[in-house]
N, C-alpha and C positions, 0 to 999 in steps of 0.2 A: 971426216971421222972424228974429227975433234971438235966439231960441233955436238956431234950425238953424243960424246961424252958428258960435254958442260951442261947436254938439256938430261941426261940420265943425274947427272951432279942435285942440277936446280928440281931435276921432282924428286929425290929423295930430303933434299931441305924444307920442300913444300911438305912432305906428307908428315915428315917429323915434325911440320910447324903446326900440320894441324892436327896431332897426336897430342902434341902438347897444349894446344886450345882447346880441346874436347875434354882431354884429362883433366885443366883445371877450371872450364866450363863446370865441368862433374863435380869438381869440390866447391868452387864457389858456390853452385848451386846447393850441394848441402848443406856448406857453410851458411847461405842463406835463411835457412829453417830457425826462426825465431823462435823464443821462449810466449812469444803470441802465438804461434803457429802451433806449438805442443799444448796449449791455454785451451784454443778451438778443438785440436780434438778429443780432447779431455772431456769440455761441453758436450761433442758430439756422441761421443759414449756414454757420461752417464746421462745425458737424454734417454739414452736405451736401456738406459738402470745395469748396466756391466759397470760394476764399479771398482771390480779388480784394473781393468782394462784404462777407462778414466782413471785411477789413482797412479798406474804408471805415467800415461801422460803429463798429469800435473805435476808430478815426479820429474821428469825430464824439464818442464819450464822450470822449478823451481832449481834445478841442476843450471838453466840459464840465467836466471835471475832471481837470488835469492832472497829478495826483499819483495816478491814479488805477491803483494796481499790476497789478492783473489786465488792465484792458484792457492796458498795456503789455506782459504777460507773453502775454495770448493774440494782440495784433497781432504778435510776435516768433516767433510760434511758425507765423501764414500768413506770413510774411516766410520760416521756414526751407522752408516746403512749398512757395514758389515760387521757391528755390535763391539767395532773396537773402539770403548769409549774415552778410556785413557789417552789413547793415543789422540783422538779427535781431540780431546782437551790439551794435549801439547801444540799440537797443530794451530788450535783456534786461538794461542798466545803466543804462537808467532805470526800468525795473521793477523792480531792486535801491535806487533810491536810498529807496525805500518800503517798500520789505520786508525786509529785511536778512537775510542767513542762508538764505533760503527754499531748499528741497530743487528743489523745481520749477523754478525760475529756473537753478542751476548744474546740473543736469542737461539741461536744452535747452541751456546754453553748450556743454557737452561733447558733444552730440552735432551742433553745428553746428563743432565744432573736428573731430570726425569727419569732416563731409563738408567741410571745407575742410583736411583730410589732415594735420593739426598733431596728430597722433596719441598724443606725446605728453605734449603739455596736459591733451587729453581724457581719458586717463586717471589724472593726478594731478587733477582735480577728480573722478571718480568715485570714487577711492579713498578721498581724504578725506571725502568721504558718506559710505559704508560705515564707515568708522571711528567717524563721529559716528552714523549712524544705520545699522546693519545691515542690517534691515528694508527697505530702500530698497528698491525694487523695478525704478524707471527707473533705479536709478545701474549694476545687477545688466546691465538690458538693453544700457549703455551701454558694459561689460566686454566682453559676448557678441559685439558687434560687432566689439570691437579684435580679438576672439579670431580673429572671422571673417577681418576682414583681414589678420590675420599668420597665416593658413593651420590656425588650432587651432580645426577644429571642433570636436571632442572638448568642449575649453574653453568654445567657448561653448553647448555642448547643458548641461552643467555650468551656468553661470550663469541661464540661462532654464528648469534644473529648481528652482536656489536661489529664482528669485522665482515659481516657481510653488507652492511649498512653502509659502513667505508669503501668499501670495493664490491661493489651489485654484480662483478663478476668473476669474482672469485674461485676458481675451483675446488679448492681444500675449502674452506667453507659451506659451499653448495652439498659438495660428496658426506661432508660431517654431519653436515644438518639433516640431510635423506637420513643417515644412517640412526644418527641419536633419534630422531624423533617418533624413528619408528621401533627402536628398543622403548619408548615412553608410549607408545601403543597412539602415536599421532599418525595415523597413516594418510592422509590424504594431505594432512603439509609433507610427510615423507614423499609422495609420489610430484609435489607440485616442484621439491626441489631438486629430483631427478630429472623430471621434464625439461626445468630450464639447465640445467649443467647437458645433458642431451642436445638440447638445442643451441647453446655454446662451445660444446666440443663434442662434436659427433664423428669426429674421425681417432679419436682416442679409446687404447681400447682399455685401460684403467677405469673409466666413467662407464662403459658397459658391462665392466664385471663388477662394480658397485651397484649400480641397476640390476643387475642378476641378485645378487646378496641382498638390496633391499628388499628385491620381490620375493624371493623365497622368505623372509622376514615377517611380511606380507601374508605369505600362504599362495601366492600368487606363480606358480609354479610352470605354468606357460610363457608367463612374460621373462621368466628366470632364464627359462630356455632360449629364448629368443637371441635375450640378449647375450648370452655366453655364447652364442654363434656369432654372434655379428663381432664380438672381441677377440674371435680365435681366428675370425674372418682378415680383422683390422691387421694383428701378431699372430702369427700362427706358432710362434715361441712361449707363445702366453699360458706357463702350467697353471698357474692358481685357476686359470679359464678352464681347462680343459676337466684341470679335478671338480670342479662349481661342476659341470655339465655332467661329468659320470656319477655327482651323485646326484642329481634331476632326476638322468636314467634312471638308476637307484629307485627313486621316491618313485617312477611309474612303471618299477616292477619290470624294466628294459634290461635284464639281468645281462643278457648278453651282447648289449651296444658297453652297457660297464666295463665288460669282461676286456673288450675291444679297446676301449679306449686308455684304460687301465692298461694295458698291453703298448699301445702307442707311447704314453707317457714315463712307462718304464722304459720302453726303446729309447727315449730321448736322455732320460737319468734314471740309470740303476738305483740310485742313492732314497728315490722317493719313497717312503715307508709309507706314506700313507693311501699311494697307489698301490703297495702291494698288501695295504691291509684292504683297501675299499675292493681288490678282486677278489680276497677269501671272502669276503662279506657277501658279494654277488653270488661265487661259487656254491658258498651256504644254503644261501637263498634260494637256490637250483637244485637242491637236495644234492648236493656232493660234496658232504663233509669231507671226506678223503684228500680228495683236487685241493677243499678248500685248508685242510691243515697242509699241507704240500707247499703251499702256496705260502702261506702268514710262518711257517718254518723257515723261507727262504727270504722272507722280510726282515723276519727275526735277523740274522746272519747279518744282514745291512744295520738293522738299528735292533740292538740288545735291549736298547732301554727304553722302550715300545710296549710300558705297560699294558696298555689298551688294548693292542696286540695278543702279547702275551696270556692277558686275560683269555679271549675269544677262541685261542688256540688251545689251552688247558681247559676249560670248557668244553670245548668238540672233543677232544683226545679221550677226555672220561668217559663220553658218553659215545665214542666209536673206537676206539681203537683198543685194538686187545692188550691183556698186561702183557705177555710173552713178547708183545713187539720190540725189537730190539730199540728201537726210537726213542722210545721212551728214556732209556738213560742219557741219552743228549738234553732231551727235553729237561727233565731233572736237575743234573747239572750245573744249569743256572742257580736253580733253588741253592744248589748247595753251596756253591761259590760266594755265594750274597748270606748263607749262613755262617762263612768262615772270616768275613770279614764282621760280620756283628758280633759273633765270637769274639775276635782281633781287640774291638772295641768294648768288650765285657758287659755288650749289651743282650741280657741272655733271654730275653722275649722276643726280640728280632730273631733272635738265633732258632730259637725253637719254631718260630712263625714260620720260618723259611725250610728248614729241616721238616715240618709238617707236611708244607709244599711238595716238599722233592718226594715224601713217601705217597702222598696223593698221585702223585704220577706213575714213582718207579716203588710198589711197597716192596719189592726183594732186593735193593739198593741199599746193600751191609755198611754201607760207609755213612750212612745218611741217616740208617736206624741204630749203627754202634753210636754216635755221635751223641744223637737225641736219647737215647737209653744212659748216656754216660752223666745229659744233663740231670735227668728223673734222679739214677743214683746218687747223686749230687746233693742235690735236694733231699734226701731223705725217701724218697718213691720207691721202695726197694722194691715193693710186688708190681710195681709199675716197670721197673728194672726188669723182673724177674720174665714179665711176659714177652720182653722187648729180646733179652736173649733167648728164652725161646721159640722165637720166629726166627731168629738167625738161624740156629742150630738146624732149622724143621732146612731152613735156605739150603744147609750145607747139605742134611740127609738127603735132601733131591738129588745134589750135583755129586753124590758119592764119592766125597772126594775128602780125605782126612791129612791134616798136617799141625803141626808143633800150636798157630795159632787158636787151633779149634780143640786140640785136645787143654788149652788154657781155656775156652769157652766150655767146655764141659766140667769144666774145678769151678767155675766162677758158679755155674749153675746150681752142681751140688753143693758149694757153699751158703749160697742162699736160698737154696730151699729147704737148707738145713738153719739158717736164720728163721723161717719164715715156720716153723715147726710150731709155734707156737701163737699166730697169726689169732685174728678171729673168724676169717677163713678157716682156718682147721678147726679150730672150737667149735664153730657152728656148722661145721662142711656142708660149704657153701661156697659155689665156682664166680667171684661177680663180678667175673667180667662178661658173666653173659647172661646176666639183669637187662631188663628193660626200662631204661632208666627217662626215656622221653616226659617230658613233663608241659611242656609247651609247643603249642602251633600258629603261629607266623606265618603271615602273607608278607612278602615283600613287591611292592606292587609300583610299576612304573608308567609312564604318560608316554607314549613315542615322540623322540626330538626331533628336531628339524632338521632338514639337511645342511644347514649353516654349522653342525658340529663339526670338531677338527676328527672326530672319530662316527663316521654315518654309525646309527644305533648303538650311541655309547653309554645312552641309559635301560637299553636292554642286558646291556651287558653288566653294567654295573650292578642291577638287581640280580642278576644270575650269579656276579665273582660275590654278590653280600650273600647272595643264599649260600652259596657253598663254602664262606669262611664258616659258616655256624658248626660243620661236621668236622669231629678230631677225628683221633687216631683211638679214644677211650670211649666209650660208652655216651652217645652224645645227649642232652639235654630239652636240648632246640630242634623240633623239626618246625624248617623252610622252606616256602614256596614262591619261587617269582613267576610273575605273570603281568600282561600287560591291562592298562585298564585306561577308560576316558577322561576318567578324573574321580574324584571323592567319593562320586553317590555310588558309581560302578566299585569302586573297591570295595568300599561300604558292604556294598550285599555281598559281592563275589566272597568278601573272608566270613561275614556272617550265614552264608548258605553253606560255606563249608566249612565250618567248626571249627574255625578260628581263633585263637585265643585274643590275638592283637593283628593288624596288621599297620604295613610301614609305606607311606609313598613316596620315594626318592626320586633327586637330579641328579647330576652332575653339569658341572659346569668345567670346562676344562680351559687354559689360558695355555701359550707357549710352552712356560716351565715352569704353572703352577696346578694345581685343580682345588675344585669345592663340591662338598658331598653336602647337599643340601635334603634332609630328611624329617619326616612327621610321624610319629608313632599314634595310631588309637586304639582305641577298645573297639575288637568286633561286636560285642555284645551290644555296647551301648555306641559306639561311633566318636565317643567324646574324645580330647583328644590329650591324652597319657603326657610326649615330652617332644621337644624338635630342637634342632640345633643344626650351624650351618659349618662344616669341619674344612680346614683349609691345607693343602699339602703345598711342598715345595721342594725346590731338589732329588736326587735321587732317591727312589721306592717313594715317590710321594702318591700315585696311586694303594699301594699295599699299605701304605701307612695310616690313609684316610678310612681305611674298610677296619682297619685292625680297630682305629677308635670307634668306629662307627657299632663295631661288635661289642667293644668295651660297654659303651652308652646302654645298648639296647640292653645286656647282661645286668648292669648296673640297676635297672629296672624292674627287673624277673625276681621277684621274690624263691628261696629256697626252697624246695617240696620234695617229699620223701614218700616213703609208703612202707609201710609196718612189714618186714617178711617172715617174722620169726618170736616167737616171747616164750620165758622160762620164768613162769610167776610175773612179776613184776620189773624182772630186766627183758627190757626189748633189744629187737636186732631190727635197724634199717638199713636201708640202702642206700646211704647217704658217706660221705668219709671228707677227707682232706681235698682226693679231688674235686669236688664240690665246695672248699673251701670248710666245711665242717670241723670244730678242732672241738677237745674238751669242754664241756662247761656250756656248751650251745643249746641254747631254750629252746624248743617245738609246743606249739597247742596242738593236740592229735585230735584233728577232726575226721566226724563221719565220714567214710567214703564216699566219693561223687557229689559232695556238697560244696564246695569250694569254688568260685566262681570269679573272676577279674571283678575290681571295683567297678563302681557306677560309673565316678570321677577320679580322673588321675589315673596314678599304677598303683599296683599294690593288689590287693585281693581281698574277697568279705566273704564272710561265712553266720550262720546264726549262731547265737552263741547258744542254743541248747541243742548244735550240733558237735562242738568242743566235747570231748568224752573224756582230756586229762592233759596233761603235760608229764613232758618228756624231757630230760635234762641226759644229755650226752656225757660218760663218764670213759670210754675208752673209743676213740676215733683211729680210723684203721683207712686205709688209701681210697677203698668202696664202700665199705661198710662200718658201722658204728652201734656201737652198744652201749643204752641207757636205764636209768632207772624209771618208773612211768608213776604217775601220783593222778589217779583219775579223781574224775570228779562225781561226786553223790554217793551214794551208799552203796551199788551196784558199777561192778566193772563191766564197763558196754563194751572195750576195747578187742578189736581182731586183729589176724594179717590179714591185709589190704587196706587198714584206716589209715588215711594219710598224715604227714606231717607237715606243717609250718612252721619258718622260722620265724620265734619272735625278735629273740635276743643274742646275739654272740659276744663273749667275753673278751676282755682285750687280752691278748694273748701274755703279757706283760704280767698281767695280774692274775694269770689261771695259774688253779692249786694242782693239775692234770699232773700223771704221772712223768709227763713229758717234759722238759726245761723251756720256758718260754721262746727262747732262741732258736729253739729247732719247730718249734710250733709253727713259727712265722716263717721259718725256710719252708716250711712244707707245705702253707698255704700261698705264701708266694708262686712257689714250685706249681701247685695248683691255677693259678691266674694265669702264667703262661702255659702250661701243659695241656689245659683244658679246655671246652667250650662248656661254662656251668653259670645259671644265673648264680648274682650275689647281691640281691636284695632279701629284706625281711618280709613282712607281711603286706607294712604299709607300701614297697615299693622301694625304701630305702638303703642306701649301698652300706654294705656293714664289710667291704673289703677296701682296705686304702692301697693304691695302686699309685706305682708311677707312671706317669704319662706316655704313651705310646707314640706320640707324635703332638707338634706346637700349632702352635694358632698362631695367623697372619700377624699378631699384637704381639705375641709373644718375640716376634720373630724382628720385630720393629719392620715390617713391607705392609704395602697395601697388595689386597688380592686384584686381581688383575682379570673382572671378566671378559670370556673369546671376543664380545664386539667390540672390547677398548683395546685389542692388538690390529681387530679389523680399521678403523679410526687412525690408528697410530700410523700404519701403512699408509696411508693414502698418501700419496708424495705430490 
């Protein structure tokens, strides 16, 4: 008995013994976990480009060992692939304080002083690499960039052949070289340096979707596909793959493998805007605007600031969806939101820009036409005012509904229409706002992009969002037409066969967080070519911003023109006023009707001169209409209504004898520049209104512009 006790004794000591072996088996074993052991699988994730994941682990070694260089050097380096540059630059001098000198360390400084645009910094620290060590191969890469963004490709096809020379197998070099060389239009060294990066790492699936992008580059739209298969084959994680491939589909018309794929890619992340802009675009394409505003709405909601978006969405809405739709005010909304902060900022052209917007969408949307009616009254616009409260008022008659604030819209009414008693409107009764005041016809004409845009058909879109800024809320000047074309000779005729005044051929070029609106204006008549300019946006509304100058420009251009409606002896009525920029004192030659014709060369307009029948000097200018004195020329007065008018000459307002104070003159043409869509050139083409700038230039701004294939470039890791 007392044996069976001492052996129950001795295995309860054994089991306890080996409780307690295993227990601190267990800790020793985790105690074991090195700060090399948190190093490797730091390594191992961002090899997979997770580089949340990687920066915790190098996190934890750096927790073991705080002097520990590499971990600081590779947490600096997911630090710059997740655009925190700052931070990578604290990191990368504490990875200096351990390694001193080290090549790898000041070459990530420099190229995070690259994307934080301090250009250069970056490049006196690659230079002095190169002078200590030649050989450098990232310091070479770090050249080729600056080359990029101060517009010298040449330069840096040069530097990425220098570190290819050093290292024959190179992959960032190989992948760069395909890429630049076939933006230089070198495509057969593009395809020879895909081939070999292929035959050195063909189990990679980053070098098949640079193969994919070079060949659609290319035009080579088979090989694209191929290869965006065999990369989603390699990662089946691989988005930039999968969106390359739906828009392949795209480009051959697979609307519904798009639809699909688009579908899958959302499955993986809600978050991808540009998957759910590329399914309204198939949807489009499918004849289902409805699905397809459904769709780019619910994009919207993910990313707000999806101009592009945006754009293709109010586009379809106008031209399918009824006003009564209640959606609409959601839609709107935006507009207005984005007009209370330009407001905010007393920027009152944005304001109005954006207020325009929201009535193009919702025009019974009282808060959005009180707003824009309060800027006109502001300005001096009172019958411009005047029309604006009554479309509210007609608003409220519908909804039959009366209270304290509308019986104050009914006093504001009859107060200025009892201002307005004495109008020239009423003198000549004359209703003009329902003149016809079209004076010019425009083509705006686009080339179809490739599928390498960050937005598939974003310069279809872009001529459609430019045609439709030309249309206000007032009597418009400008009619616009987009249409797509092959290039030059095709636009050429297409605006000359249909009576064209000028036509325009735009790009866009869109980068991460910047864009460029690159455009050519000519003569349809003659084809010569009028003006161009390449416009650059950045930051928030930087698509809305680049159209709004783009509008400026083309305005800037359109000489003033009028047309005789009315005369009592020798004082005439046109139909010209303030919002057309017209003030007192404004010179017209009144030429024969229908003789007027765009210049040969340049902008501007010609007429003969023994079709001039007199000139016209503006002496009371009214919001639409304007009354002058007429002084014809020769012995016999030829003049009628419907002789047109040009401007020659406008007065500085400063120095006009006009019954009106010059201060208010200049409010009201001001007021006119934003309010309106109205050319403001003279005869010759020249801008006789001085404007403030609507938006900066990449110079202005001290950045270089950043074209889509120098982000594609910049990626390749």
């Amino acid at each position: 008995m007392k044996g069976c006790v001492l052996m129950k004794n001795l295995n309860k000591k054994i089991s306890v013994a080996l409780a307690v072996f295993f227990v601190c088996g267990t800790v020793l074993s985790a105690a074991e976990k090195t700060a090399s052991d948190y190093y490797n699988e730091g390594l191992a994730s961002q090899n997979n480009e997770n580089w949340y994941e990687a920066s915790q682990h190098y996190m934890e070694a750096i927790q073991k060992n705080p002097v520990y260089s590499d971990a600081w050097f590779h947490i600096a380096q997911c630090s710059y692939q997740l655009g925190e540059f700052d931070l990578a630059l604290s990191q990368l001098d504490e990875a200096e304080k351990y390694a001193k000198d080290d090549n790898s360390i000041n070459n990530l400084r420099g190229m995070t002083y690259i994307a934080m645009q301090q250009f250069s910094e970056a490049r006196k620290i690659f230079e002095k690499i190169l002078k200590k060590t030649p050989n450098d191969v990232d310091a070479r890469f770090g050249l080729a960039e600056l080359d990029l963004f101060d517009g010298r490709i040449s330069g840096a096809e040069r530097q990425y052949s220098e570190a290819l020379k050093r290292q024959s197998e190179n992959r960032k070099a190989l992948l760069s070289l395909a890429v630049v060389s076939s933006q230089l239009g070198k495509t057969e060294n593009s395809r020879n340096y895909i081939k070999q990066a292929l035959v050195l790492y063909s189990n990679e699936a980053e070098v098949h979707y640079i193969a994919a992008v070079v060949a659609a580059m290319n035009n080579d739209i088979k090989s694209a596909e191929t290869h965006c298969k065999v990369a989603v084959q390699i990662d089946g994680t691989y988005g930039k793959a999968y969106e390359l491939l739906a828009k392949i589909r795209y480009a051959q018309n697979e609307y519904e493998d798009v639809i699909s794929l688009c579908d899958f890619i959302i499955g993986r992340d809600r978050n991808n805007s540009s998957a759910w802009y590329l399914k309204g675009a198939a949807l489009n394409s499918l004849k289902k605007p409805l699905d397809a505003i459904s769709v780019w709405s619910n994009g919207l909601k993910i990313s707000p600031q999806d101009e592009i978006m945006r754009a293709a969405l109010e586009i379809s809405v106008n031209k399918n969806i009824a006003l009564e739709d209640s959606r609409r005010k959601d839609w709107a909304l935006y507009h207005i939101q984005n007009a209370r902060e330009f407001a905010r900022r007393y920027e009152s052209q944005g304001a109005v820009y954006e207020y325009q917007r929201a009535l193009k969408i919702e025009p019974a949307n009282k808060e959005a036409r009180s707003a824009f009616a309060n800027i006109l009254e502001l300005n001096g616009m009172h019958e411009l005012y005047l029309e604006q409260l009554l479309f509210i008022k007609s608003i409220n008659d519908e909804n039959s509904t009366k209270n304290l604030s509308e019986t104050e819209l009914d006093d504001k009414i009859e107060a200025f229409e009892n201002l307005l008693q004495d109008s020239l409107a009423k003198k000549w009764n004359v209703e003009p706002f329902y003149l016809d005041k079209n004076r010019w016809n425009i083509g705006i004409y686009f080339v179809p992009g490739t599928i390498n845009q960050r937005h598939i058909e974003n310069n279809r879109i872009a001529a459609e969002f430019a045609s439709d800024i030309f249309s206000g809320l007032a009597s418009a000047s400008v009619s616009t037409e987009a249409a797509d074309v092959s290039g030059f000779g095709n636009a050429y005729q297409k605006a000359r066969i249909s009576g064209k005044d000028y036509f325009v051929l735009i790009s866009v070029d869109e980068g991460a967080r910047d864009v460029t609106l690159d455009y050519t204006m000519y003569s349809a008549r003659t084809g010569v070519k009028v003006t161009e300019d390449s416009l650059y946006g950045t930051g928030n509304n930087r698509y809305s911003g680049v159209f709004r100058r783009f509008r400026d420009d083309i305005l800037n251009h359109l000489p003033i023109r009028g047309k005789i409606i009315d005369r009592d002896g020798k004082t005439l009525l046109c139909d010209l006023g303030r919002s057309e920029n017209v003030i007192e004192g404004s010179v017209f030659d009144v030429v024969r009707k229908n003789s007027i014709q765009t210049a040969s060369s340049g902008s501007g307009v010609t007429y003969k001169d023994s079709d001039i029948l007199g000139t016209f000097t503006v002496t009371t200018s009214g919001e639409e209409i304007s009354e002058g004195i007429l002084e014809y020329r020769g012995f016999y007065d030829r003049v009628n209504t419907g002789d047109e008018l040009v401007l020659v000459s406008m007065p500085n307002p400063d120095e006009s004898n006009a019954a009106q104070d010059s201060s208010s003159q200049q409010n009201s043409t001001n007021a006119a520049v934003a309010a309106n869509v109205a050319p403001q050139g003279n005869s010759n083409g020249e801008s006789v209104v001085e404007q403030k700038k609507s938006g900066l230039t990449a110079e202005d701004l001290g950045v270089r512009r950043t074209p889509a294939f120098i982000d594609l470039v910049r990626s390749i890791y």
